[in-house]
C-alpha distance (Angstrom), angle and dihedral (degrees) to the residues before:
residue distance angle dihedral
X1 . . .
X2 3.82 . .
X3 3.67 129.7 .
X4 3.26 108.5 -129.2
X5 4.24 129.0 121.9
X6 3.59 86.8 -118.3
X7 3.95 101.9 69.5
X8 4.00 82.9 80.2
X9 3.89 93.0 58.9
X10 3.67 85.3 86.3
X11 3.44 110.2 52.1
X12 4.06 84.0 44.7
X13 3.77 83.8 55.2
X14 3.77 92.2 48.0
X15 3.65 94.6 50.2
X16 3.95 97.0 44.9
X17 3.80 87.6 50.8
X18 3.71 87.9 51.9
X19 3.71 87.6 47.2
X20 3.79 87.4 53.1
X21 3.16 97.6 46.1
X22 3.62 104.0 53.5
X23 4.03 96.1 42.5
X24 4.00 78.2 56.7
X25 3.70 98.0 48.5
X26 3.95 93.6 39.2
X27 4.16 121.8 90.9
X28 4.00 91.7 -155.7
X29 3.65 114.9 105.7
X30 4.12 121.2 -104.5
X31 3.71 86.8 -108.4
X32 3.98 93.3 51.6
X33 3.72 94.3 35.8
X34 3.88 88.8 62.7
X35 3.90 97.2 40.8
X36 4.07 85.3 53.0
X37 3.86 88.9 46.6
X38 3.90 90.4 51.2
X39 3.82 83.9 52.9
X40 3.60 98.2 46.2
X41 3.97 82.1 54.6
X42 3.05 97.5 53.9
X43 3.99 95.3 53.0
X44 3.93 96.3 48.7
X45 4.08 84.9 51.3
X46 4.17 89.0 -122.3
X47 3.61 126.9 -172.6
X48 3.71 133.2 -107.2
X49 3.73 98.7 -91.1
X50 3.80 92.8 61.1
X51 3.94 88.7 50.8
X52 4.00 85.2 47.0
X53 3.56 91.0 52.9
X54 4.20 95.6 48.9
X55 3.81 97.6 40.7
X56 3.40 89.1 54.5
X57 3.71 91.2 55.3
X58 3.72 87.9 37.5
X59 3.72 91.2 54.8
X60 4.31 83.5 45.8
X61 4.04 86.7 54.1
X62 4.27 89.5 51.4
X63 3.86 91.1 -105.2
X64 3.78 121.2 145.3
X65 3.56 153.8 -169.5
X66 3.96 92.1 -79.0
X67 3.83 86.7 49.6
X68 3.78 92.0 55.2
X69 3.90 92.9 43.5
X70 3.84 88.6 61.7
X71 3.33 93.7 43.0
X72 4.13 87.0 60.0
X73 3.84 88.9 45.5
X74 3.27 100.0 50.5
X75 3.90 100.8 45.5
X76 4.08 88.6 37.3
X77 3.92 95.1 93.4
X78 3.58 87.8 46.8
X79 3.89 103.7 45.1
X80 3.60 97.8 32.1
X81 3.45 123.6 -105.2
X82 4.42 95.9 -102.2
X83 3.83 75.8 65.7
X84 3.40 95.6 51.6
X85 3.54 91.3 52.0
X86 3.23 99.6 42.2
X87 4.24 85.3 57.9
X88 3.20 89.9 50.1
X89 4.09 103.6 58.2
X90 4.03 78.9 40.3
X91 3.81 92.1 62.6
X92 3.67 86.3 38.9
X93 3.79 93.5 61.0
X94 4.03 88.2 36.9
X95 3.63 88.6 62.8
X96 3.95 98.6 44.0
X97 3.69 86.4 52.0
X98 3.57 92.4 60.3
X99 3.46 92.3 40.6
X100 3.86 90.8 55.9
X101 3.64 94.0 45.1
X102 3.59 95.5 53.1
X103 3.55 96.6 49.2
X104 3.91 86.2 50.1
X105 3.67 85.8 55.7
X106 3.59 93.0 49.7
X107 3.70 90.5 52.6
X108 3.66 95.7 47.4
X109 3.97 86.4 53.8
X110 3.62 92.5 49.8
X111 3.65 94.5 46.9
X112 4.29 94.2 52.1
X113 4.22 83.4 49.0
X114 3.95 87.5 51.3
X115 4.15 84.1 49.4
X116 3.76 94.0 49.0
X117 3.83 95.6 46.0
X118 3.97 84.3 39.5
């Protein structure tokens, strides 16, 4: 087995053709596709980078932070609400680690336009 960063470009392929496919072979609208992701989630206890990954295709769909709220109240009864909690500091962290990355972005863009006026 080799070392390199791109052994994982497969498995990433494999999920978002399994993503693909099952948005294709679903009849639920984008909108409720994601909100019954972010439940599904939710039940199988997943970590931030899932939640990443689903907001941002929420956020693709026009859902938002109300849309996710009910989402959490409706399922809480169900799920528990540890779960629910759980979810909640996992979206939490989802969202900081976008926030993060695109303020490194941001940086890195400012820096090459400091080299090119350098």
């Amino acid at each position: 087995m080799s070392d390199t960063l791109n052994d994982d470009a497969p498995v990433l392929d494999l999920l978002a053709q399994m993503t693909a496919d099952s948005v294709e072979a679903s009849s639920l609208d984008s909108q409720t596709l994601v909100l019954v992701r972010i439940a599904a989630l939710v039940a199988v206890g997943a970590p931030p980078v899932s939640y990443a990954l689903n907001l941002e295709a929420g956020g693709e769909v026009g859902l938002d932070a109300e849309n996710v709220r009910g989402v959490l109240t409706a399922i809480a009864p169900i799920v528990g609400t540890a779960r629910v909690a759980a979810a909640t500091g996992n979206i939490v962290k989802a969202l900081a680690a976008e926030i993060a990355l695109e303020d490194l972005e941001v940086a890195e863009l400012e820096d090459e336009a400091e080299d090119q006026h350098a």
